[in-house]
C-alpha positions in Angstrom: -73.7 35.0 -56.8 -72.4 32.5 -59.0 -68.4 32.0 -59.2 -66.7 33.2 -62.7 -64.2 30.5 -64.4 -61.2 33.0 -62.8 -62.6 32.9 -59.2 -62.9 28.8 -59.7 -59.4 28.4 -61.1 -58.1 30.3 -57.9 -59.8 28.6 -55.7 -58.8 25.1 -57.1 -55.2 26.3 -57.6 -55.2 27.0 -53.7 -57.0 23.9 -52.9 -54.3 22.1 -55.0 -51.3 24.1 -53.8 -52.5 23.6 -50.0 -52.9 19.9 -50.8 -49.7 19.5 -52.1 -48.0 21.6 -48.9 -49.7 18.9 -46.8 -48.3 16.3 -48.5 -44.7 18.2 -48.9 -45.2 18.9 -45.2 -45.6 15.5 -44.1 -43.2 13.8 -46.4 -40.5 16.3 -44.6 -41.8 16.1 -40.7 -42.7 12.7 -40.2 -39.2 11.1 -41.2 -38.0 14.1 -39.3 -39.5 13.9 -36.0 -39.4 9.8 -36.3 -35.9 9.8 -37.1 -34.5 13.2 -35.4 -31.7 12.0 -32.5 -33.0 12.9 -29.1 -31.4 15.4 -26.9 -28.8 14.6 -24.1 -30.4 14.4 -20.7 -28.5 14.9 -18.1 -27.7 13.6 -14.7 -29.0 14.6 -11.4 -26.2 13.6 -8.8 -27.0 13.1 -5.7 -25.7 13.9 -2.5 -23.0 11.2 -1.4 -22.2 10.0 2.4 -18.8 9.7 3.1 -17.8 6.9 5.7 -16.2 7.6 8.7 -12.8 5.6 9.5 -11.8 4.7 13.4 -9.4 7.0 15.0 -6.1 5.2 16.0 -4.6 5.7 19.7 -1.6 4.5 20.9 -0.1 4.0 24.3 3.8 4.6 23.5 6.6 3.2 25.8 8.1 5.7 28.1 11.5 5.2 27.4 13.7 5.2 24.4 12.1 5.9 21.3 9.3 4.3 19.4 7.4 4.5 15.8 5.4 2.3 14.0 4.1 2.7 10.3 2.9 0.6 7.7 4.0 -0.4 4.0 1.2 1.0 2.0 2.6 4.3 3.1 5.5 6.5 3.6 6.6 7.6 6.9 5.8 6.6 9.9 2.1 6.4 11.7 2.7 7.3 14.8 5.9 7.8 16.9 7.1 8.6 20.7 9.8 9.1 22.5 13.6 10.6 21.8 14.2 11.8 18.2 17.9 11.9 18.7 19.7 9.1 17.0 19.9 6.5 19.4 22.6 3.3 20.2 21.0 0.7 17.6 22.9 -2.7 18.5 22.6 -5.5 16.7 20.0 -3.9 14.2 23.5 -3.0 13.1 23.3 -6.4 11.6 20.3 -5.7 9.4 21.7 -2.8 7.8 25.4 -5.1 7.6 23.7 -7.5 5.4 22.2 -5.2 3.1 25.1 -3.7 2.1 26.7 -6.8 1.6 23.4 -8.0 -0.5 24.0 -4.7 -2.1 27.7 -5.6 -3.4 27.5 -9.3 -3.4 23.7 -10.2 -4.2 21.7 -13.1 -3.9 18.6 -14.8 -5.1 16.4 -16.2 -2.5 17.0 -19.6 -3.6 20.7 -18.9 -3.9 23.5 -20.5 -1.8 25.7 -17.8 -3.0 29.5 -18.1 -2.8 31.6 -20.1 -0.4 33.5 -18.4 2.2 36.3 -19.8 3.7 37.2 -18.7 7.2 40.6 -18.2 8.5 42.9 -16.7 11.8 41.0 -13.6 10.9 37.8 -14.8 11.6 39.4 -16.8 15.3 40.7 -13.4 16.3 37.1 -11.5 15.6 35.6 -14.4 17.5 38.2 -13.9 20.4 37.8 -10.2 20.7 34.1 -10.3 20.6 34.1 -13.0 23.4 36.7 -10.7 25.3 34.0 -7.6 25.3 31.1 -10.2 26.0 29.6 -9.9 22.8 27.0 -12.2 20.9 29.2 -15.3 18.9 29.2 -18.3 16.9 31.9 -21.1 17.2 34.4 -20.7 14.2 37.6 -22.6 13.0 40.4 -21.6 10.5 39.3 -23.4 7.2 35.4 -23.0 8.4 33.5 -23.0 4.9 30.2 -21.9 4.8 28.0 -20.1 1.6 27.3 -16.6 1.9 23.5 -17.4 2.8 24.5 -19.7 5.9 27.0 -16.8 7.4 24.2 -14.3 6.7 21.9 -16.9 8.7 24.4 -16.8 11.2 24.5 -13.2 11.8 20.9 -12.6 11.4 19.3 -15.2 13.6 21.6 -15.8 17.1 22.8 -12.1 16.2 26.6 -13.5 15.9 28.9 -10.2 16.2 31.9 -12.5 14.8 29.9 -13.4 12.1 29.1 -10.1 11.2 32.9 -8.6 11.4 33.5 -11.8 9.1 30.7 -11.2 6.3 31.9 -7.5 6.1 35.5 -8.2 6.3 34.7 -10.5 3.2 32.7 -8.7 1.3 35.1 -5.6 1.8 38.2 -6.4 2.2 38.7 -4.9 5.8 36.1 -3.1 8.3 36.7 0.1 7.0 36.4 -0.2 3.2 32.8 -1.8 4.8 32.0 1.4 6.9 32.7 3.7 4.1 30.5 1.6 1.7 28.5 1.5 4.5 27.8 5.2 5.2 27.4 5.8 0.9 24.4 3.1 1.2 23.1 4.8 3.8 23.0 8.1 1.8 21.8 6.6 -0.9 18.7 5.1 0.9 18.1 8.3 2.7 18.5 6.9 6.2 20.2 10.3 6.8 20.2 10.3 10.9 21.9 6.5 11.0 25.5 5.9 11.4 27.9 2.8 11.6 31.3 2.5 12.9 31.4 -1.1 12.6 29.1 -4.1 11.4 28.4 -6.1 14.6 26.5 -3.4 17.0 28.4 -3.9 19.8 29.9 0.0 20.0 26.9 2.6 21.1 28.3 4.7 18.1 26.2 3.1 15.8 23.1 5.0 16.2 20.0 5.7 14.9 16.4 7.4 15.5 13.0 6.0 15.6 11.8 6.9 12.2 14.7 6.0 10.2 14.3 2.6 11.7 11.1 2.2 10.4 12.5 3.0 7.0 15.3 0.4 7.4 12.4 -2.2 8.5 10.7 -1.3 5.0 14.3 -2.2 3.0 15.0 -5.1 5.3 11.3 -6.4 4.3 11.3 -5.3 0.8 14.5 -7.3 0.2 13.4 -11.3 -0.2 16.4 -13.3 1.2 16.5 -11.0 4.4 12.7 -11.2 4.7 13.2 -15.2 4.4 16.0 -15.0 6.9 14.4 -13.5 9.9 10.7 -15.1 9.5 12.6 -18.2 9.7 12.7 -19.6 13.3 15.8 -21.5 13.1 18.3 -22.9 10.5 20.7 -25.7 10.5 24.0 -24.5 9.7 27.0 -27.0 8.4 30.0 -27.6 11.1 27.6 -25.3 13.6 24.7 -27.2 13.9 21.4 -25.4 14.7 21.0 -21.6 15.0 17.1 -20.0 16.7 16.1 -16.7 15.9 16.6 -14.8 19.1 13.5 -12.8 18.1 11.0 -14.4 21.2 7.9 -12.4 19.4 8.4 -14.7 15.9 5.0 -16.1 15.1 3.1 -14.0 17.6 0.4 -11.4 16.8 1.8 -12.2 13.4 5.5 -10.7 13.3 7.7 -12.0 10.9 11.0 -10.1 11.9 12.8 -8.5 12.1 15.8 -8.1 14.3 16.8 -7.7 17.7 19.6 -5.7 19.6 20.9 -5.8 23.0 23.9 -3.7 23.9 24.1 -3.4 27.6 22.0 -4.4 30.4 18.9 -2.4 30.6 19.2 -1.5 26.8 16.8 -3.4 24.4 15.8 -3.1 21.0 13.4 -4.9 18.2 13.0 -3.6 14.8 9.7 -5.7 14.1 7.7 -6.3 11.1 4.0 -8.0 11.6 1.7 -8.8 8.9 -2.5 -8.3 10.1 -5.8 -8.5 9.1 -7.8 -6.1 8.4 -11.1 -7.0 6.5 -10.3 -9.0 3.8 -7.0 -7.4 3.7 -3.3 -8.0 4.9 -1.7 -4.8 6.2 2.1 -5.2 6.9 3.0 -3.1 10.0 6.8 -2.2 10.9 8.3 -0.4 13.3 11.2 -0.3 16.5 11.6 0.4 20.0 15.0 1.3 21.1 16.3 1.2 24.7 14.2 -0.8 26.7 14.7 -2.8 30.1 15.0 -5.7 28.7 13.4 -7.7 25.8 10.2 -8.9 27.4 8.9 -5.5 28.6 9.6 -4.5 25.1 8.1 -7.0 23.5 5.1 -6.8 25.7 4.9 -2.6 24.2 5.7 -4.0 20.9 1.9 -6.4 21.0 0.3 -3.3 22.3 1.8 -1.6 19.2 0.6 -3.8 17.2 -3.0 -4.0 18.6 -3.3 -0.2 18.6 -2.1 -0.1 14.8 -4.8 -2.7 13.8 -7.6 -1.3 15.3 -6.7 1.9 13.6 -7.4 0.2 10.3 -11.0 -0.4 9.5 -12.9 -1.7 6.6 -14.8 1.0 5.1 -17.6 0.5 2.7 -17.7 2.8 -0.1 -20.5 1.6 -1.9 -23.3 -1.1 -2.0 -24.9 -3.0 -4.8 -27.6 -1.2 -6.0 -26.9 2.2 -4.2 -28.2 5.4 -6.0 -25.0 8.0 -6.7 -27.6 10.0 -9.7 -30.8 9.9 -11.4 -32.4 10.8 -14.7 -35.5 11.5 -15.8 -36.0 12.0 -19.4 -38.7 14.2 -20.9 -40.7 11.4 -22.4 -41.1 9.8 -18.8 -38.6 7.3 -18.8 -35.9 6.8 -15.4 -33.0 5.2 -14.7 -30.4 5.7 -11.8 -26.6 5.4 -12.1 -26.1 2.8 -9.5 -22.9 0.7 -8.0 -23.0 -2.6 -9.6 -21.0 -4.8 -6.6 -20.4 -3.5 -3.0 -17.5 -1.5 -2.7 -15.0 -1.6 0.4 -11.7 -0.8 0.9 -8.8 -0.6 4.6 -8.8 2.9 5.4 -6.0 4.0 8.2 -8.0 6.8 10.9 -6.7 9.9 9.6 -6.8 9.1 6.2 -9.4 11.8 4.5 -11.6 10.6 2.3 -13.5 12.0 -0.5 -16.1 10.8 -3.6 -16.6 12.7 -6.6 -19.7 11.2 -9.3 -19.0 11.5 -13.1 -22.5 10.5 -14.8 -22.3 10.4 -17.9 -25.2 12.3 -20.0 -28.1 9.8 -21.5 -30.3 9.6 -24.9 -30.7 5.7 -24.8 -29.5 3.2 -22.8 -29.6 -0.7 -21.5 -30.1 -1.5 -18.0 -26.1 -2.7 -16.5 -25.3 -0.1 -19.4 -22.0 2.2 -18.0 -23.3 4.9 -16.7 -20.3 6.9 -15.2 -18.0 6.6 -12.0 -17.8 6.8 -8.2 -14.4 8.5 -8.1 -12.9 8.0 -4.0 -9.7 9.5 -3.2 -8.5 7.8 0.3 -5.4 9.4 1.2 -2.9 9.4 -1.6 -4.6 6.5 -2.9 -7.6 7.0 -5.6 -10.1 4.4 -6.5 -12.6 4.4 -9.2 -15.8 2.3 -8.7 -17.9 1.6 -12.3 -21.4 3.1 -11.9 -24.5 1.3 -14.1 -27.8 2.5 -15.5 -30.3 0.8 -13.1 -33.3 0.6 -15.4 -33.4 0.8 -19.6 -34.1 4.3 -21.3 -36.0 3.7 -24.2 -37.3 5.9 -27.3 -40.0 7.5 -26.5 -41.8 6.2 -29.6 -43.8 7.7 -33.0 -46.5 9.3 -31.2 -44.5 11.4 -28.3 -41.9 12.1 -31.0 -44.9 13.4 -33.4 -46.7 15.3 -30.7 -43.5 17.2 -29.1 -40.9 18.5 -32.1 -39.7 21.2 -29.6 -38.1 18.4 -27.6 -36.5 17.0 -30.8 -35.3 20.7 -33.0 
């Protein structure tokens, strides 16, 4: 049956009205699927393997007391023996000459002032020579800078010396005690005590761990540190003065101090700088009341030895290694990788733990950052950049056109 002019009009008016969607319809979803942002995909992290650090052992002296620790962290790393103060000696002197620094300081290039000695000084000299004690040769009108008469006391352990460079600094060997026992406080050594600045009373006393501490102060200060690595000094009107520290320049000790106060009791507060990896670790440390000074510093080696091999080199991560993945829904993958190999010293009982942050993708370049490998060694953290391994790309027109319920 043939159509009427209405049923024609309709049926043209659809044609053009469906037409015209089309084309509205297209002009809207092409530029919108083409140019829609794509969604965030995110990352699949993967399971990470934590190294494993050597366990330290130690073989501890019997006798006295004993610790050793390290400077890249507090306290001590391992300790044996007494933890009663102890008699200290002529570490005495260390402590002495940091409270002198502490009023009268010096630059490790300085001189200093000059000191002029006088009957004073011969009478400490003659009183330490009466009790058998540890001197230098001294004369009334001696001169000498502040820096020789600490050399003097620090490196052939001088007692006179030391009753001098107080007296000096203080005005008389009490006004240096009680300055003495506020530095103390102030520094935390809180189980040390002076009664005079040579060492030659067994009332000065100390234990094992604030030792260690004292070794940190002694090392942290620069002329002290220069003082007592130095293997001998010449010294105007005295000629030359050795370190009577036998272990300098072995297993790489630098210091610190000795102390002998009677026979069968010997003492080194030690400091030892060793390798590790591509890293120095500076180790310090004491051992009161030995025989004499070359069992200890026999115990003081194995010390050492122990310590170092309780330090390893860890690697953390390597060059191209996989931390997470991603897979986008138009087929493209990338992995956030390390970029360099990773390593760092790790003492035995330090725990260790890695936490990924990937970062969520749409497009990226390959090297592009792609998160972080954070490591928490200890009380020390470490954050290691993380790269996307391969490019992400847009998916292109086609994929885009054919999948809008990945784009809205």
């Amino acid at each position: 049956m043939p159509l009427t002019p209405p049923q024609i009009f309709r049926r043209r008016r659809i044609a053009v009205f469906s037409a015209a969607g089309v084309v509205l319809a297209t002009a809207f979803y092409l530029p919108l699927t083409l140019l829609a942002p794509l969604d965030e995909t995110s990352a699949n992290v993967l399971p990470v393997d934590l190294p494993v650090a050597a366990e330290a052992e130690f073989s501890f002296p019997s006798y006295g007391a004993s610790a050793i620790g390290a400077l890249d962290r507090a306290g001590v790393l391992a300790q044996a023996g007494s933890s009663d103060p102890l008699p200290i000696a002529s570490i005495t002197k260390i402590i002495t000459t940091l409270v002198v620094l502490d009023a009268k300081p010096l630059d490790v290039d300085e001189a200093g002032p000059t000191i002029t000695f006088g009957q004073t000084d011969v009478d400490f000299y003659n009183t330490q020579v009466a009790q058998y004690g540890s001197v230098s040769p001294v004369y009334d009108g001696l001169q000498l800078s502040q820096r020789d008469a600490m050399t003097v006391v620090l490196l052939p352990s001088a007692n006179n010396y030391a009753q001098s460079l107080a007296n000096w600094a203080f005005g008389s060997e009490d006004a240096f005690v009680a300055a003495a026992a506020v530095w103390l406080e102030e520094n935390g050594l809180e189980n040390t005590t002076l009664t005079e600045p040579s060492g030659i009373q067994d009332t000065n006393r100390s234990t094992a761990a604030d030792l260690t501490e004292l070794a940190r102060l002694a090392i942290g200060n620069p002329v002290i540190a220069d003082i007592v690595s130095t293997s001998s000094a010449e010294i105007p009107s005295i000629g030359t003065v050795s370190n009577s520290n036998a272990l300098l320049g072995i297993d790489g000790v630098d210091g610190i101090k000795t102390g002998t106060l009677v026979v069968g009791w010997s003492c080194l507060l030690f400091s030892a700088d060793v390798t590790v990896g591509e890293e120095v670790v500076t180790l310090v440390g004491v051992v009161l009341g030995g025989p004499d000074h070359p069992t200890i510093d026999a115990a003081i080696q194995e010390l050492i030895a122990d310590a170092t091999a309780g330090y390893s080199e860890v690697e953390l991560a390597t060059a191209g290694e996989e931390f997470a993945d991603y897979d986008t829904p138009w087929g493209d993958e990338s992995a956030a990788i390390a970029s360099t190999t990773s390593t760092a010293v790790v003492w035995g009982e330090d725990e260790i733990s890695m936490t990924v942050e990937a970062v969520p993708v749409r497009l990226a370049e390959s090297g592009e950052n792609a998160g972080t490998l954070h490591v928490q060694i200890g009380a020390k953290t470490l954050d290691i950049p993380l790269v996307f391994s391969e490019e992400i790309d847009d998916p292109g027109a086609w994929w885009r056109l054919t999948n809008p319920q990945s784009l809205f």
